[in-house]
N, C-alpha and C positions, 0 to 999 in steps of 0.2 A: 421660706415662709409659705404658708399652703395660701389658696385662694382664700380660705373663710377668715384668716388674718388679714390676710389685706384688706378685704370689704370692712370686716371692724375699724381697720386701723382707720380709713376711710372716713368713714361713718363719723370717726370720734373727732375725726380735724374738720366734719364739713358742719356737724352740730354745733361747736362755739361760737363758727362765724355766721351760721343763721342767726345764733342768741346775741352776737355783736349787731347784725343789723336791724335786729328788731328794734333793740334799746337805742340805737342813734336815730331812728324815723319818727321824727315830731308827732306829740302826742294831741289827735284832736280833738276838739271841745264837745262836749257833748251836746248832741241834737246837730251836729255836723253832716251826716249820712241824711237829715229831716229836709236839712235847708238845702241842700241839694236836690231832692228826688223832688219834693213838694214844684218847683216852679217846674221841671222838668214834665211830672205829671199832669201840671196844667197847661204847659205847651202841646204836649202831646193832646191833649183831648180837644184843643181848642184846632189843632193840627189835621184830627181826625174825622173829627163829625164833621165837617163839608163832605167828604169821603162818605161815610154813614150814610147822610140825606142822599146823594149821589145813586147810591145802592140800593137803597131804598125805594125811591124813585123808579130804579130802573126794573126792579125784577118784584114790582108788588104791579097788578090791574092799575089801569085809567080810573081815575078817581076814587080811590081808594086811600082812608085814612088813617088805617094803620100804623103804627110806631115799628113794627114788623114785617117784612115781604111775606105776607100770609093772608091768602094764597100765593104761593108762588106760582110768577110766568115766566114766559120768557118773550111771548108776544113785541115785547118792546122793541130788543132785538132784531126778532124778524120782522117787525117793518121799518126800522130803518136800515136791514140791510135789504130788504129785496123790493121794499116800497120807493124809498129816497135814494136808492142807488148808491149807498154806501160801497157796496163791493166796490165798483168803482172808483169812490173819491180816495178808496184807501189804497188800491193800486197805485193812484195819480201818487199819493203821499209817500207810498214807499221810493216809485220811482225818481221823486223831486230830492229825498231826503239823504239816499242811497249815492244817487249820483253828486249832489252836492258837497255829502261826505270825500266822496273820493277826490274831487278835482280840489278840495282846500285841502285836505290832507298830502296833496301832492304837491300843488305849489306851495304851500307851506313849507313844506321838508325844504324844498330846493330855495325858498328864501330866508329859511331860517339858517340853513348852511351858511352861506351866501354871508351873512349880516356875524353869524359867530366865528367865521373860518378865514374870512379874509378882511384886512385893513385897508378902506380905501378914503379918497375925501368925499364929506359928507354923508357917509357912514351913520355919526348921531344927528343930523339932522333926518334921517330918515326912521329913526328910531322915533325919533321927538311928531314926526308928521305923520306915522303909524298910532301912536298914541293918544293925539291930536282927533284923530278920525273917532276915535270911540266918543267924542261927545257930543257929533253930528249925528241929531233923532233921525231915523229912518225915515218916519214921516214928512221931513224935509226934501227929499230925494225921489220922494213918490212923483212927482211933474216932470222934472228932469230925466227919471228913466222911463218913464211911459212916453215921451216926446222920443227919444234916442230908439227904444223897441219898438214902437211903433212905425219911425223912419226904417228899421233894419227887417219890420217885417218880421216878427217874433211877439207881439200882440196875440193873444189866446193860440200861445205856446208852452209846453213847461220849460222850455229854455230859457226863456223870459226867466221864471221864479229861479230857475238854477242859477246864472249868471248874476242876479241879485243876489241870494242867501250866499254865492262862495264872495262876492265883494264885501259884502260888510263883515263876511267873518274872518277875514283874510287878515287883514291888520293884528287882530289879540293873537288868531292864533302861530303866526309868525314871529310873533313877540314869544311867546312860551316855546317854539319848538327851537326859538334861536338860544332861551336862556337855558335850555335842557341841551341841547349840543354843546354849549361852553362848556359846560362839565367834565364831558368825554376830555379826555386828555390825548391832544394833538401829535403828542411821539407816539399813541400806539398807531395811529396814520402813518407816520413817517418811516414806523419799524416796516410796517406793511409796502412803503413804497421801497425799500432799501432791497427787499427781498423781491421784487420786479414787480410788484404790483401797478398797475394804474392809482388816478386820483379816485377815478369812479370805481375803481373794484375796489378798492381798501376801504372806501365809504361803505358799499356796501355789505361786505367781509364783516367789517369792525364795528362802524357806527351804528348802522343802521340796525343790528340786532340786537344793540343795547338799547336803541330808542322806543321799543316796544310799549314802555309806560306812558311817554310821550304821546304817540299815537294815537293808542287806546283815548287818550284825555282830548286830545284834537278832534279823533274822529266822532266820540262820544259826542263832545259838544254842538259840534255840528252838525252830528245825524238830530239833535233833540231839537236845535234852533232852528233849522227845517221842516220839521216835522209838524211846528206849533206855529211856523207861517201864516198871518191872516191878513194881514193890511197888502203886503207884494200880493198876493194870491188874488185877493178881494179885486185890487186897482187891475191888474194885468189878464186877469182873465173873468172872462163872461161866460163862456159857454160852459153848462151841463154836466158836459160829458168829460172836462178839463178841472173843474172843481176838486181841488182838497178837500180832508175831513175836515179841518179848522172852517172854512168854509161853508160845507154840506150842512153844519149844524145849524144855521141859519135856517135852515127849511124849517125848521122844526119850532120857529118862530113865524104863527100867522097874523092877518090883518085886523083880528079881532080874539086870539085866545092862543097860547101858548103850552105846547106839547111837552110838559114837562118827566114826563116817562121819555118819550120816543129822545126827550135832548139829554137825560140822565143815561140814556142806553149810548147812545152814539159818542156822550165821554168819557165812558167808560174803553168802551170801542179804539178810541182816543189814546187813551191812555196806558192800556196793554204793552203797545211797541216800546212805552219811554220806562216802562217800571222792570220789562225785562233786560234793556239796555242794561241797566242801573245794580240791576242782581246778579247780571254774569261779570261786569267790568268794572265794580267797585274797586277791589285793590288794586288792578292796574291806575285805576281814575285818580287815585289817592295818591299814589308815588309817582305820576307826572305831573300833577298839579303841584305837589310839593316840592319835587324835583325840580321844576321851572320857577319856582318862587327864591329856592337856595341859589339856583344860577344867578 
């Protein structure tokens, strides 16, 4: 049979079963596609324009009333970076956010292992007192660790803010990194140790390069939950030169009149770091989170 029959023949067995599943897919009511888009469309706009006013604000002149950034500046910008010392508070933020990522994404790993890999007693009570912790407000805790950093001498330090943002994130995300390792299936370890591996090469061989989705969603949330620090940052640090952007924005609130260009530029400023997270690590973000839910 030449090649242009078989594509026929193809063609003619793969066309019925498209017209089979057309006719078995439930037939929708009309104005279906309406009542859908319709609330969608007003989510989104009600979504956006905070956004809009934002931009608006930030790249149209000081008192100007425009529906339009027309004329466009950019004035805004450069004084809150070179007037309010943004440069600054946004290094503090990277540094604080950066480093926080890594230390919960790290002990995480190793106590999510921990909690899906080995049976020990009290196991789910530790589950149960991890989860427990998520409905202790932050704001609770503000006294307690300002009294402990401040005895240790970490008081207008970023250590301070690090050691707090990996504590309170440590619990959820130990909980997803352990229900996304139960998944992994524990003979490919075992294959790995049969073959001379160690526990910790086979982990890292096997496991750990599937955990990639995982990660990505740990490290993700915790670089954003850092990032947007203001109450730890606020209480723990005073000085200037120590200040976060969450922060820094406050400058831009005075004693008598409020800077609302120079605070629309600075969240904007703000909010660059969280919306490029978000546009490189989307699919990873999606199949660790859902991955840790199936666990």
């Amino acid at each position: 049979m030449s090649t242009t029959d078989s594509g026929l023949s193809t063609r003619a067995l793969i066309q019925p079963r498209r017209r089979r599943q057309k006719e078995e897919m439930p037939k929708r009511e009309p104005g279906f596609h309406l009542r859908i888009t319709l609330p969608l469309i007003v989510f989104l706009i009600i979504t956006l324009v905070p956004f809009y006013w934002m931009i608006l604000f930030a790249f149209r002149p000081e008192g100007s009333t425009s529906l339009i950034p027309i004329p466009f500046t950019l004035d805004n910008f450069v004084y809150v970076w070179e007037v309010l010392g943004y440069d600054v508070f946004f290094k503090n933020s990277v540094i604080v956010a950066v480093l926080s990522m890594i230390c919960t994404t790290v002990i995480s790993v190793m106590g999510g292992y921990a909690l899906a890999r080995y049976a020990f007693r009290g196991r789910g009570g530790v589950m149960v007192m991890l989860l427990c912790t998520q409905f202790i407000p932050g704001a609770m805790m503000l006294i307690p660790l300002y009294s402990i950093f401040n005895t240790l001498g970490l008081v207008n330090n970023l250590w301070s803010l690090i050691i707090a943002n990996v504590v309170f994130e440590l619990p959820l995300t130990v909980i997803l990194m352990s229900s996304f390792i139960s998944k992994i299936p524990f003979e490919l370890e075992e294959a790995a140790m049969v073959d001379g591996c160690s526990r910790l090469r086979g982990f890292l061989l096997i496991v750990l390069p599937q955990m990639r989705p995982a990660l990505v969603a740990v490290g993700s949330f915790t670089f954003i939950g850092a990032w947007n620090t203001f109450l730890f940052a606020l209480m723990f640090l005073s000085k200037q030169e120590l200040f976060t952007v969450p922060v820094g924005l406050g400058y831009t609130i005075g004693e008598n009149s409020v800077q609302y260009g120079a605070m629309a530029a600075g969240g904007l400023v703000a909010a660059v770091p969280v919306v490029i997270v978000f546009a490189f690590i989307q699919k990873y973000l999606v199949q660790g989170l859902s991955g840790a839910i199936k666990g």
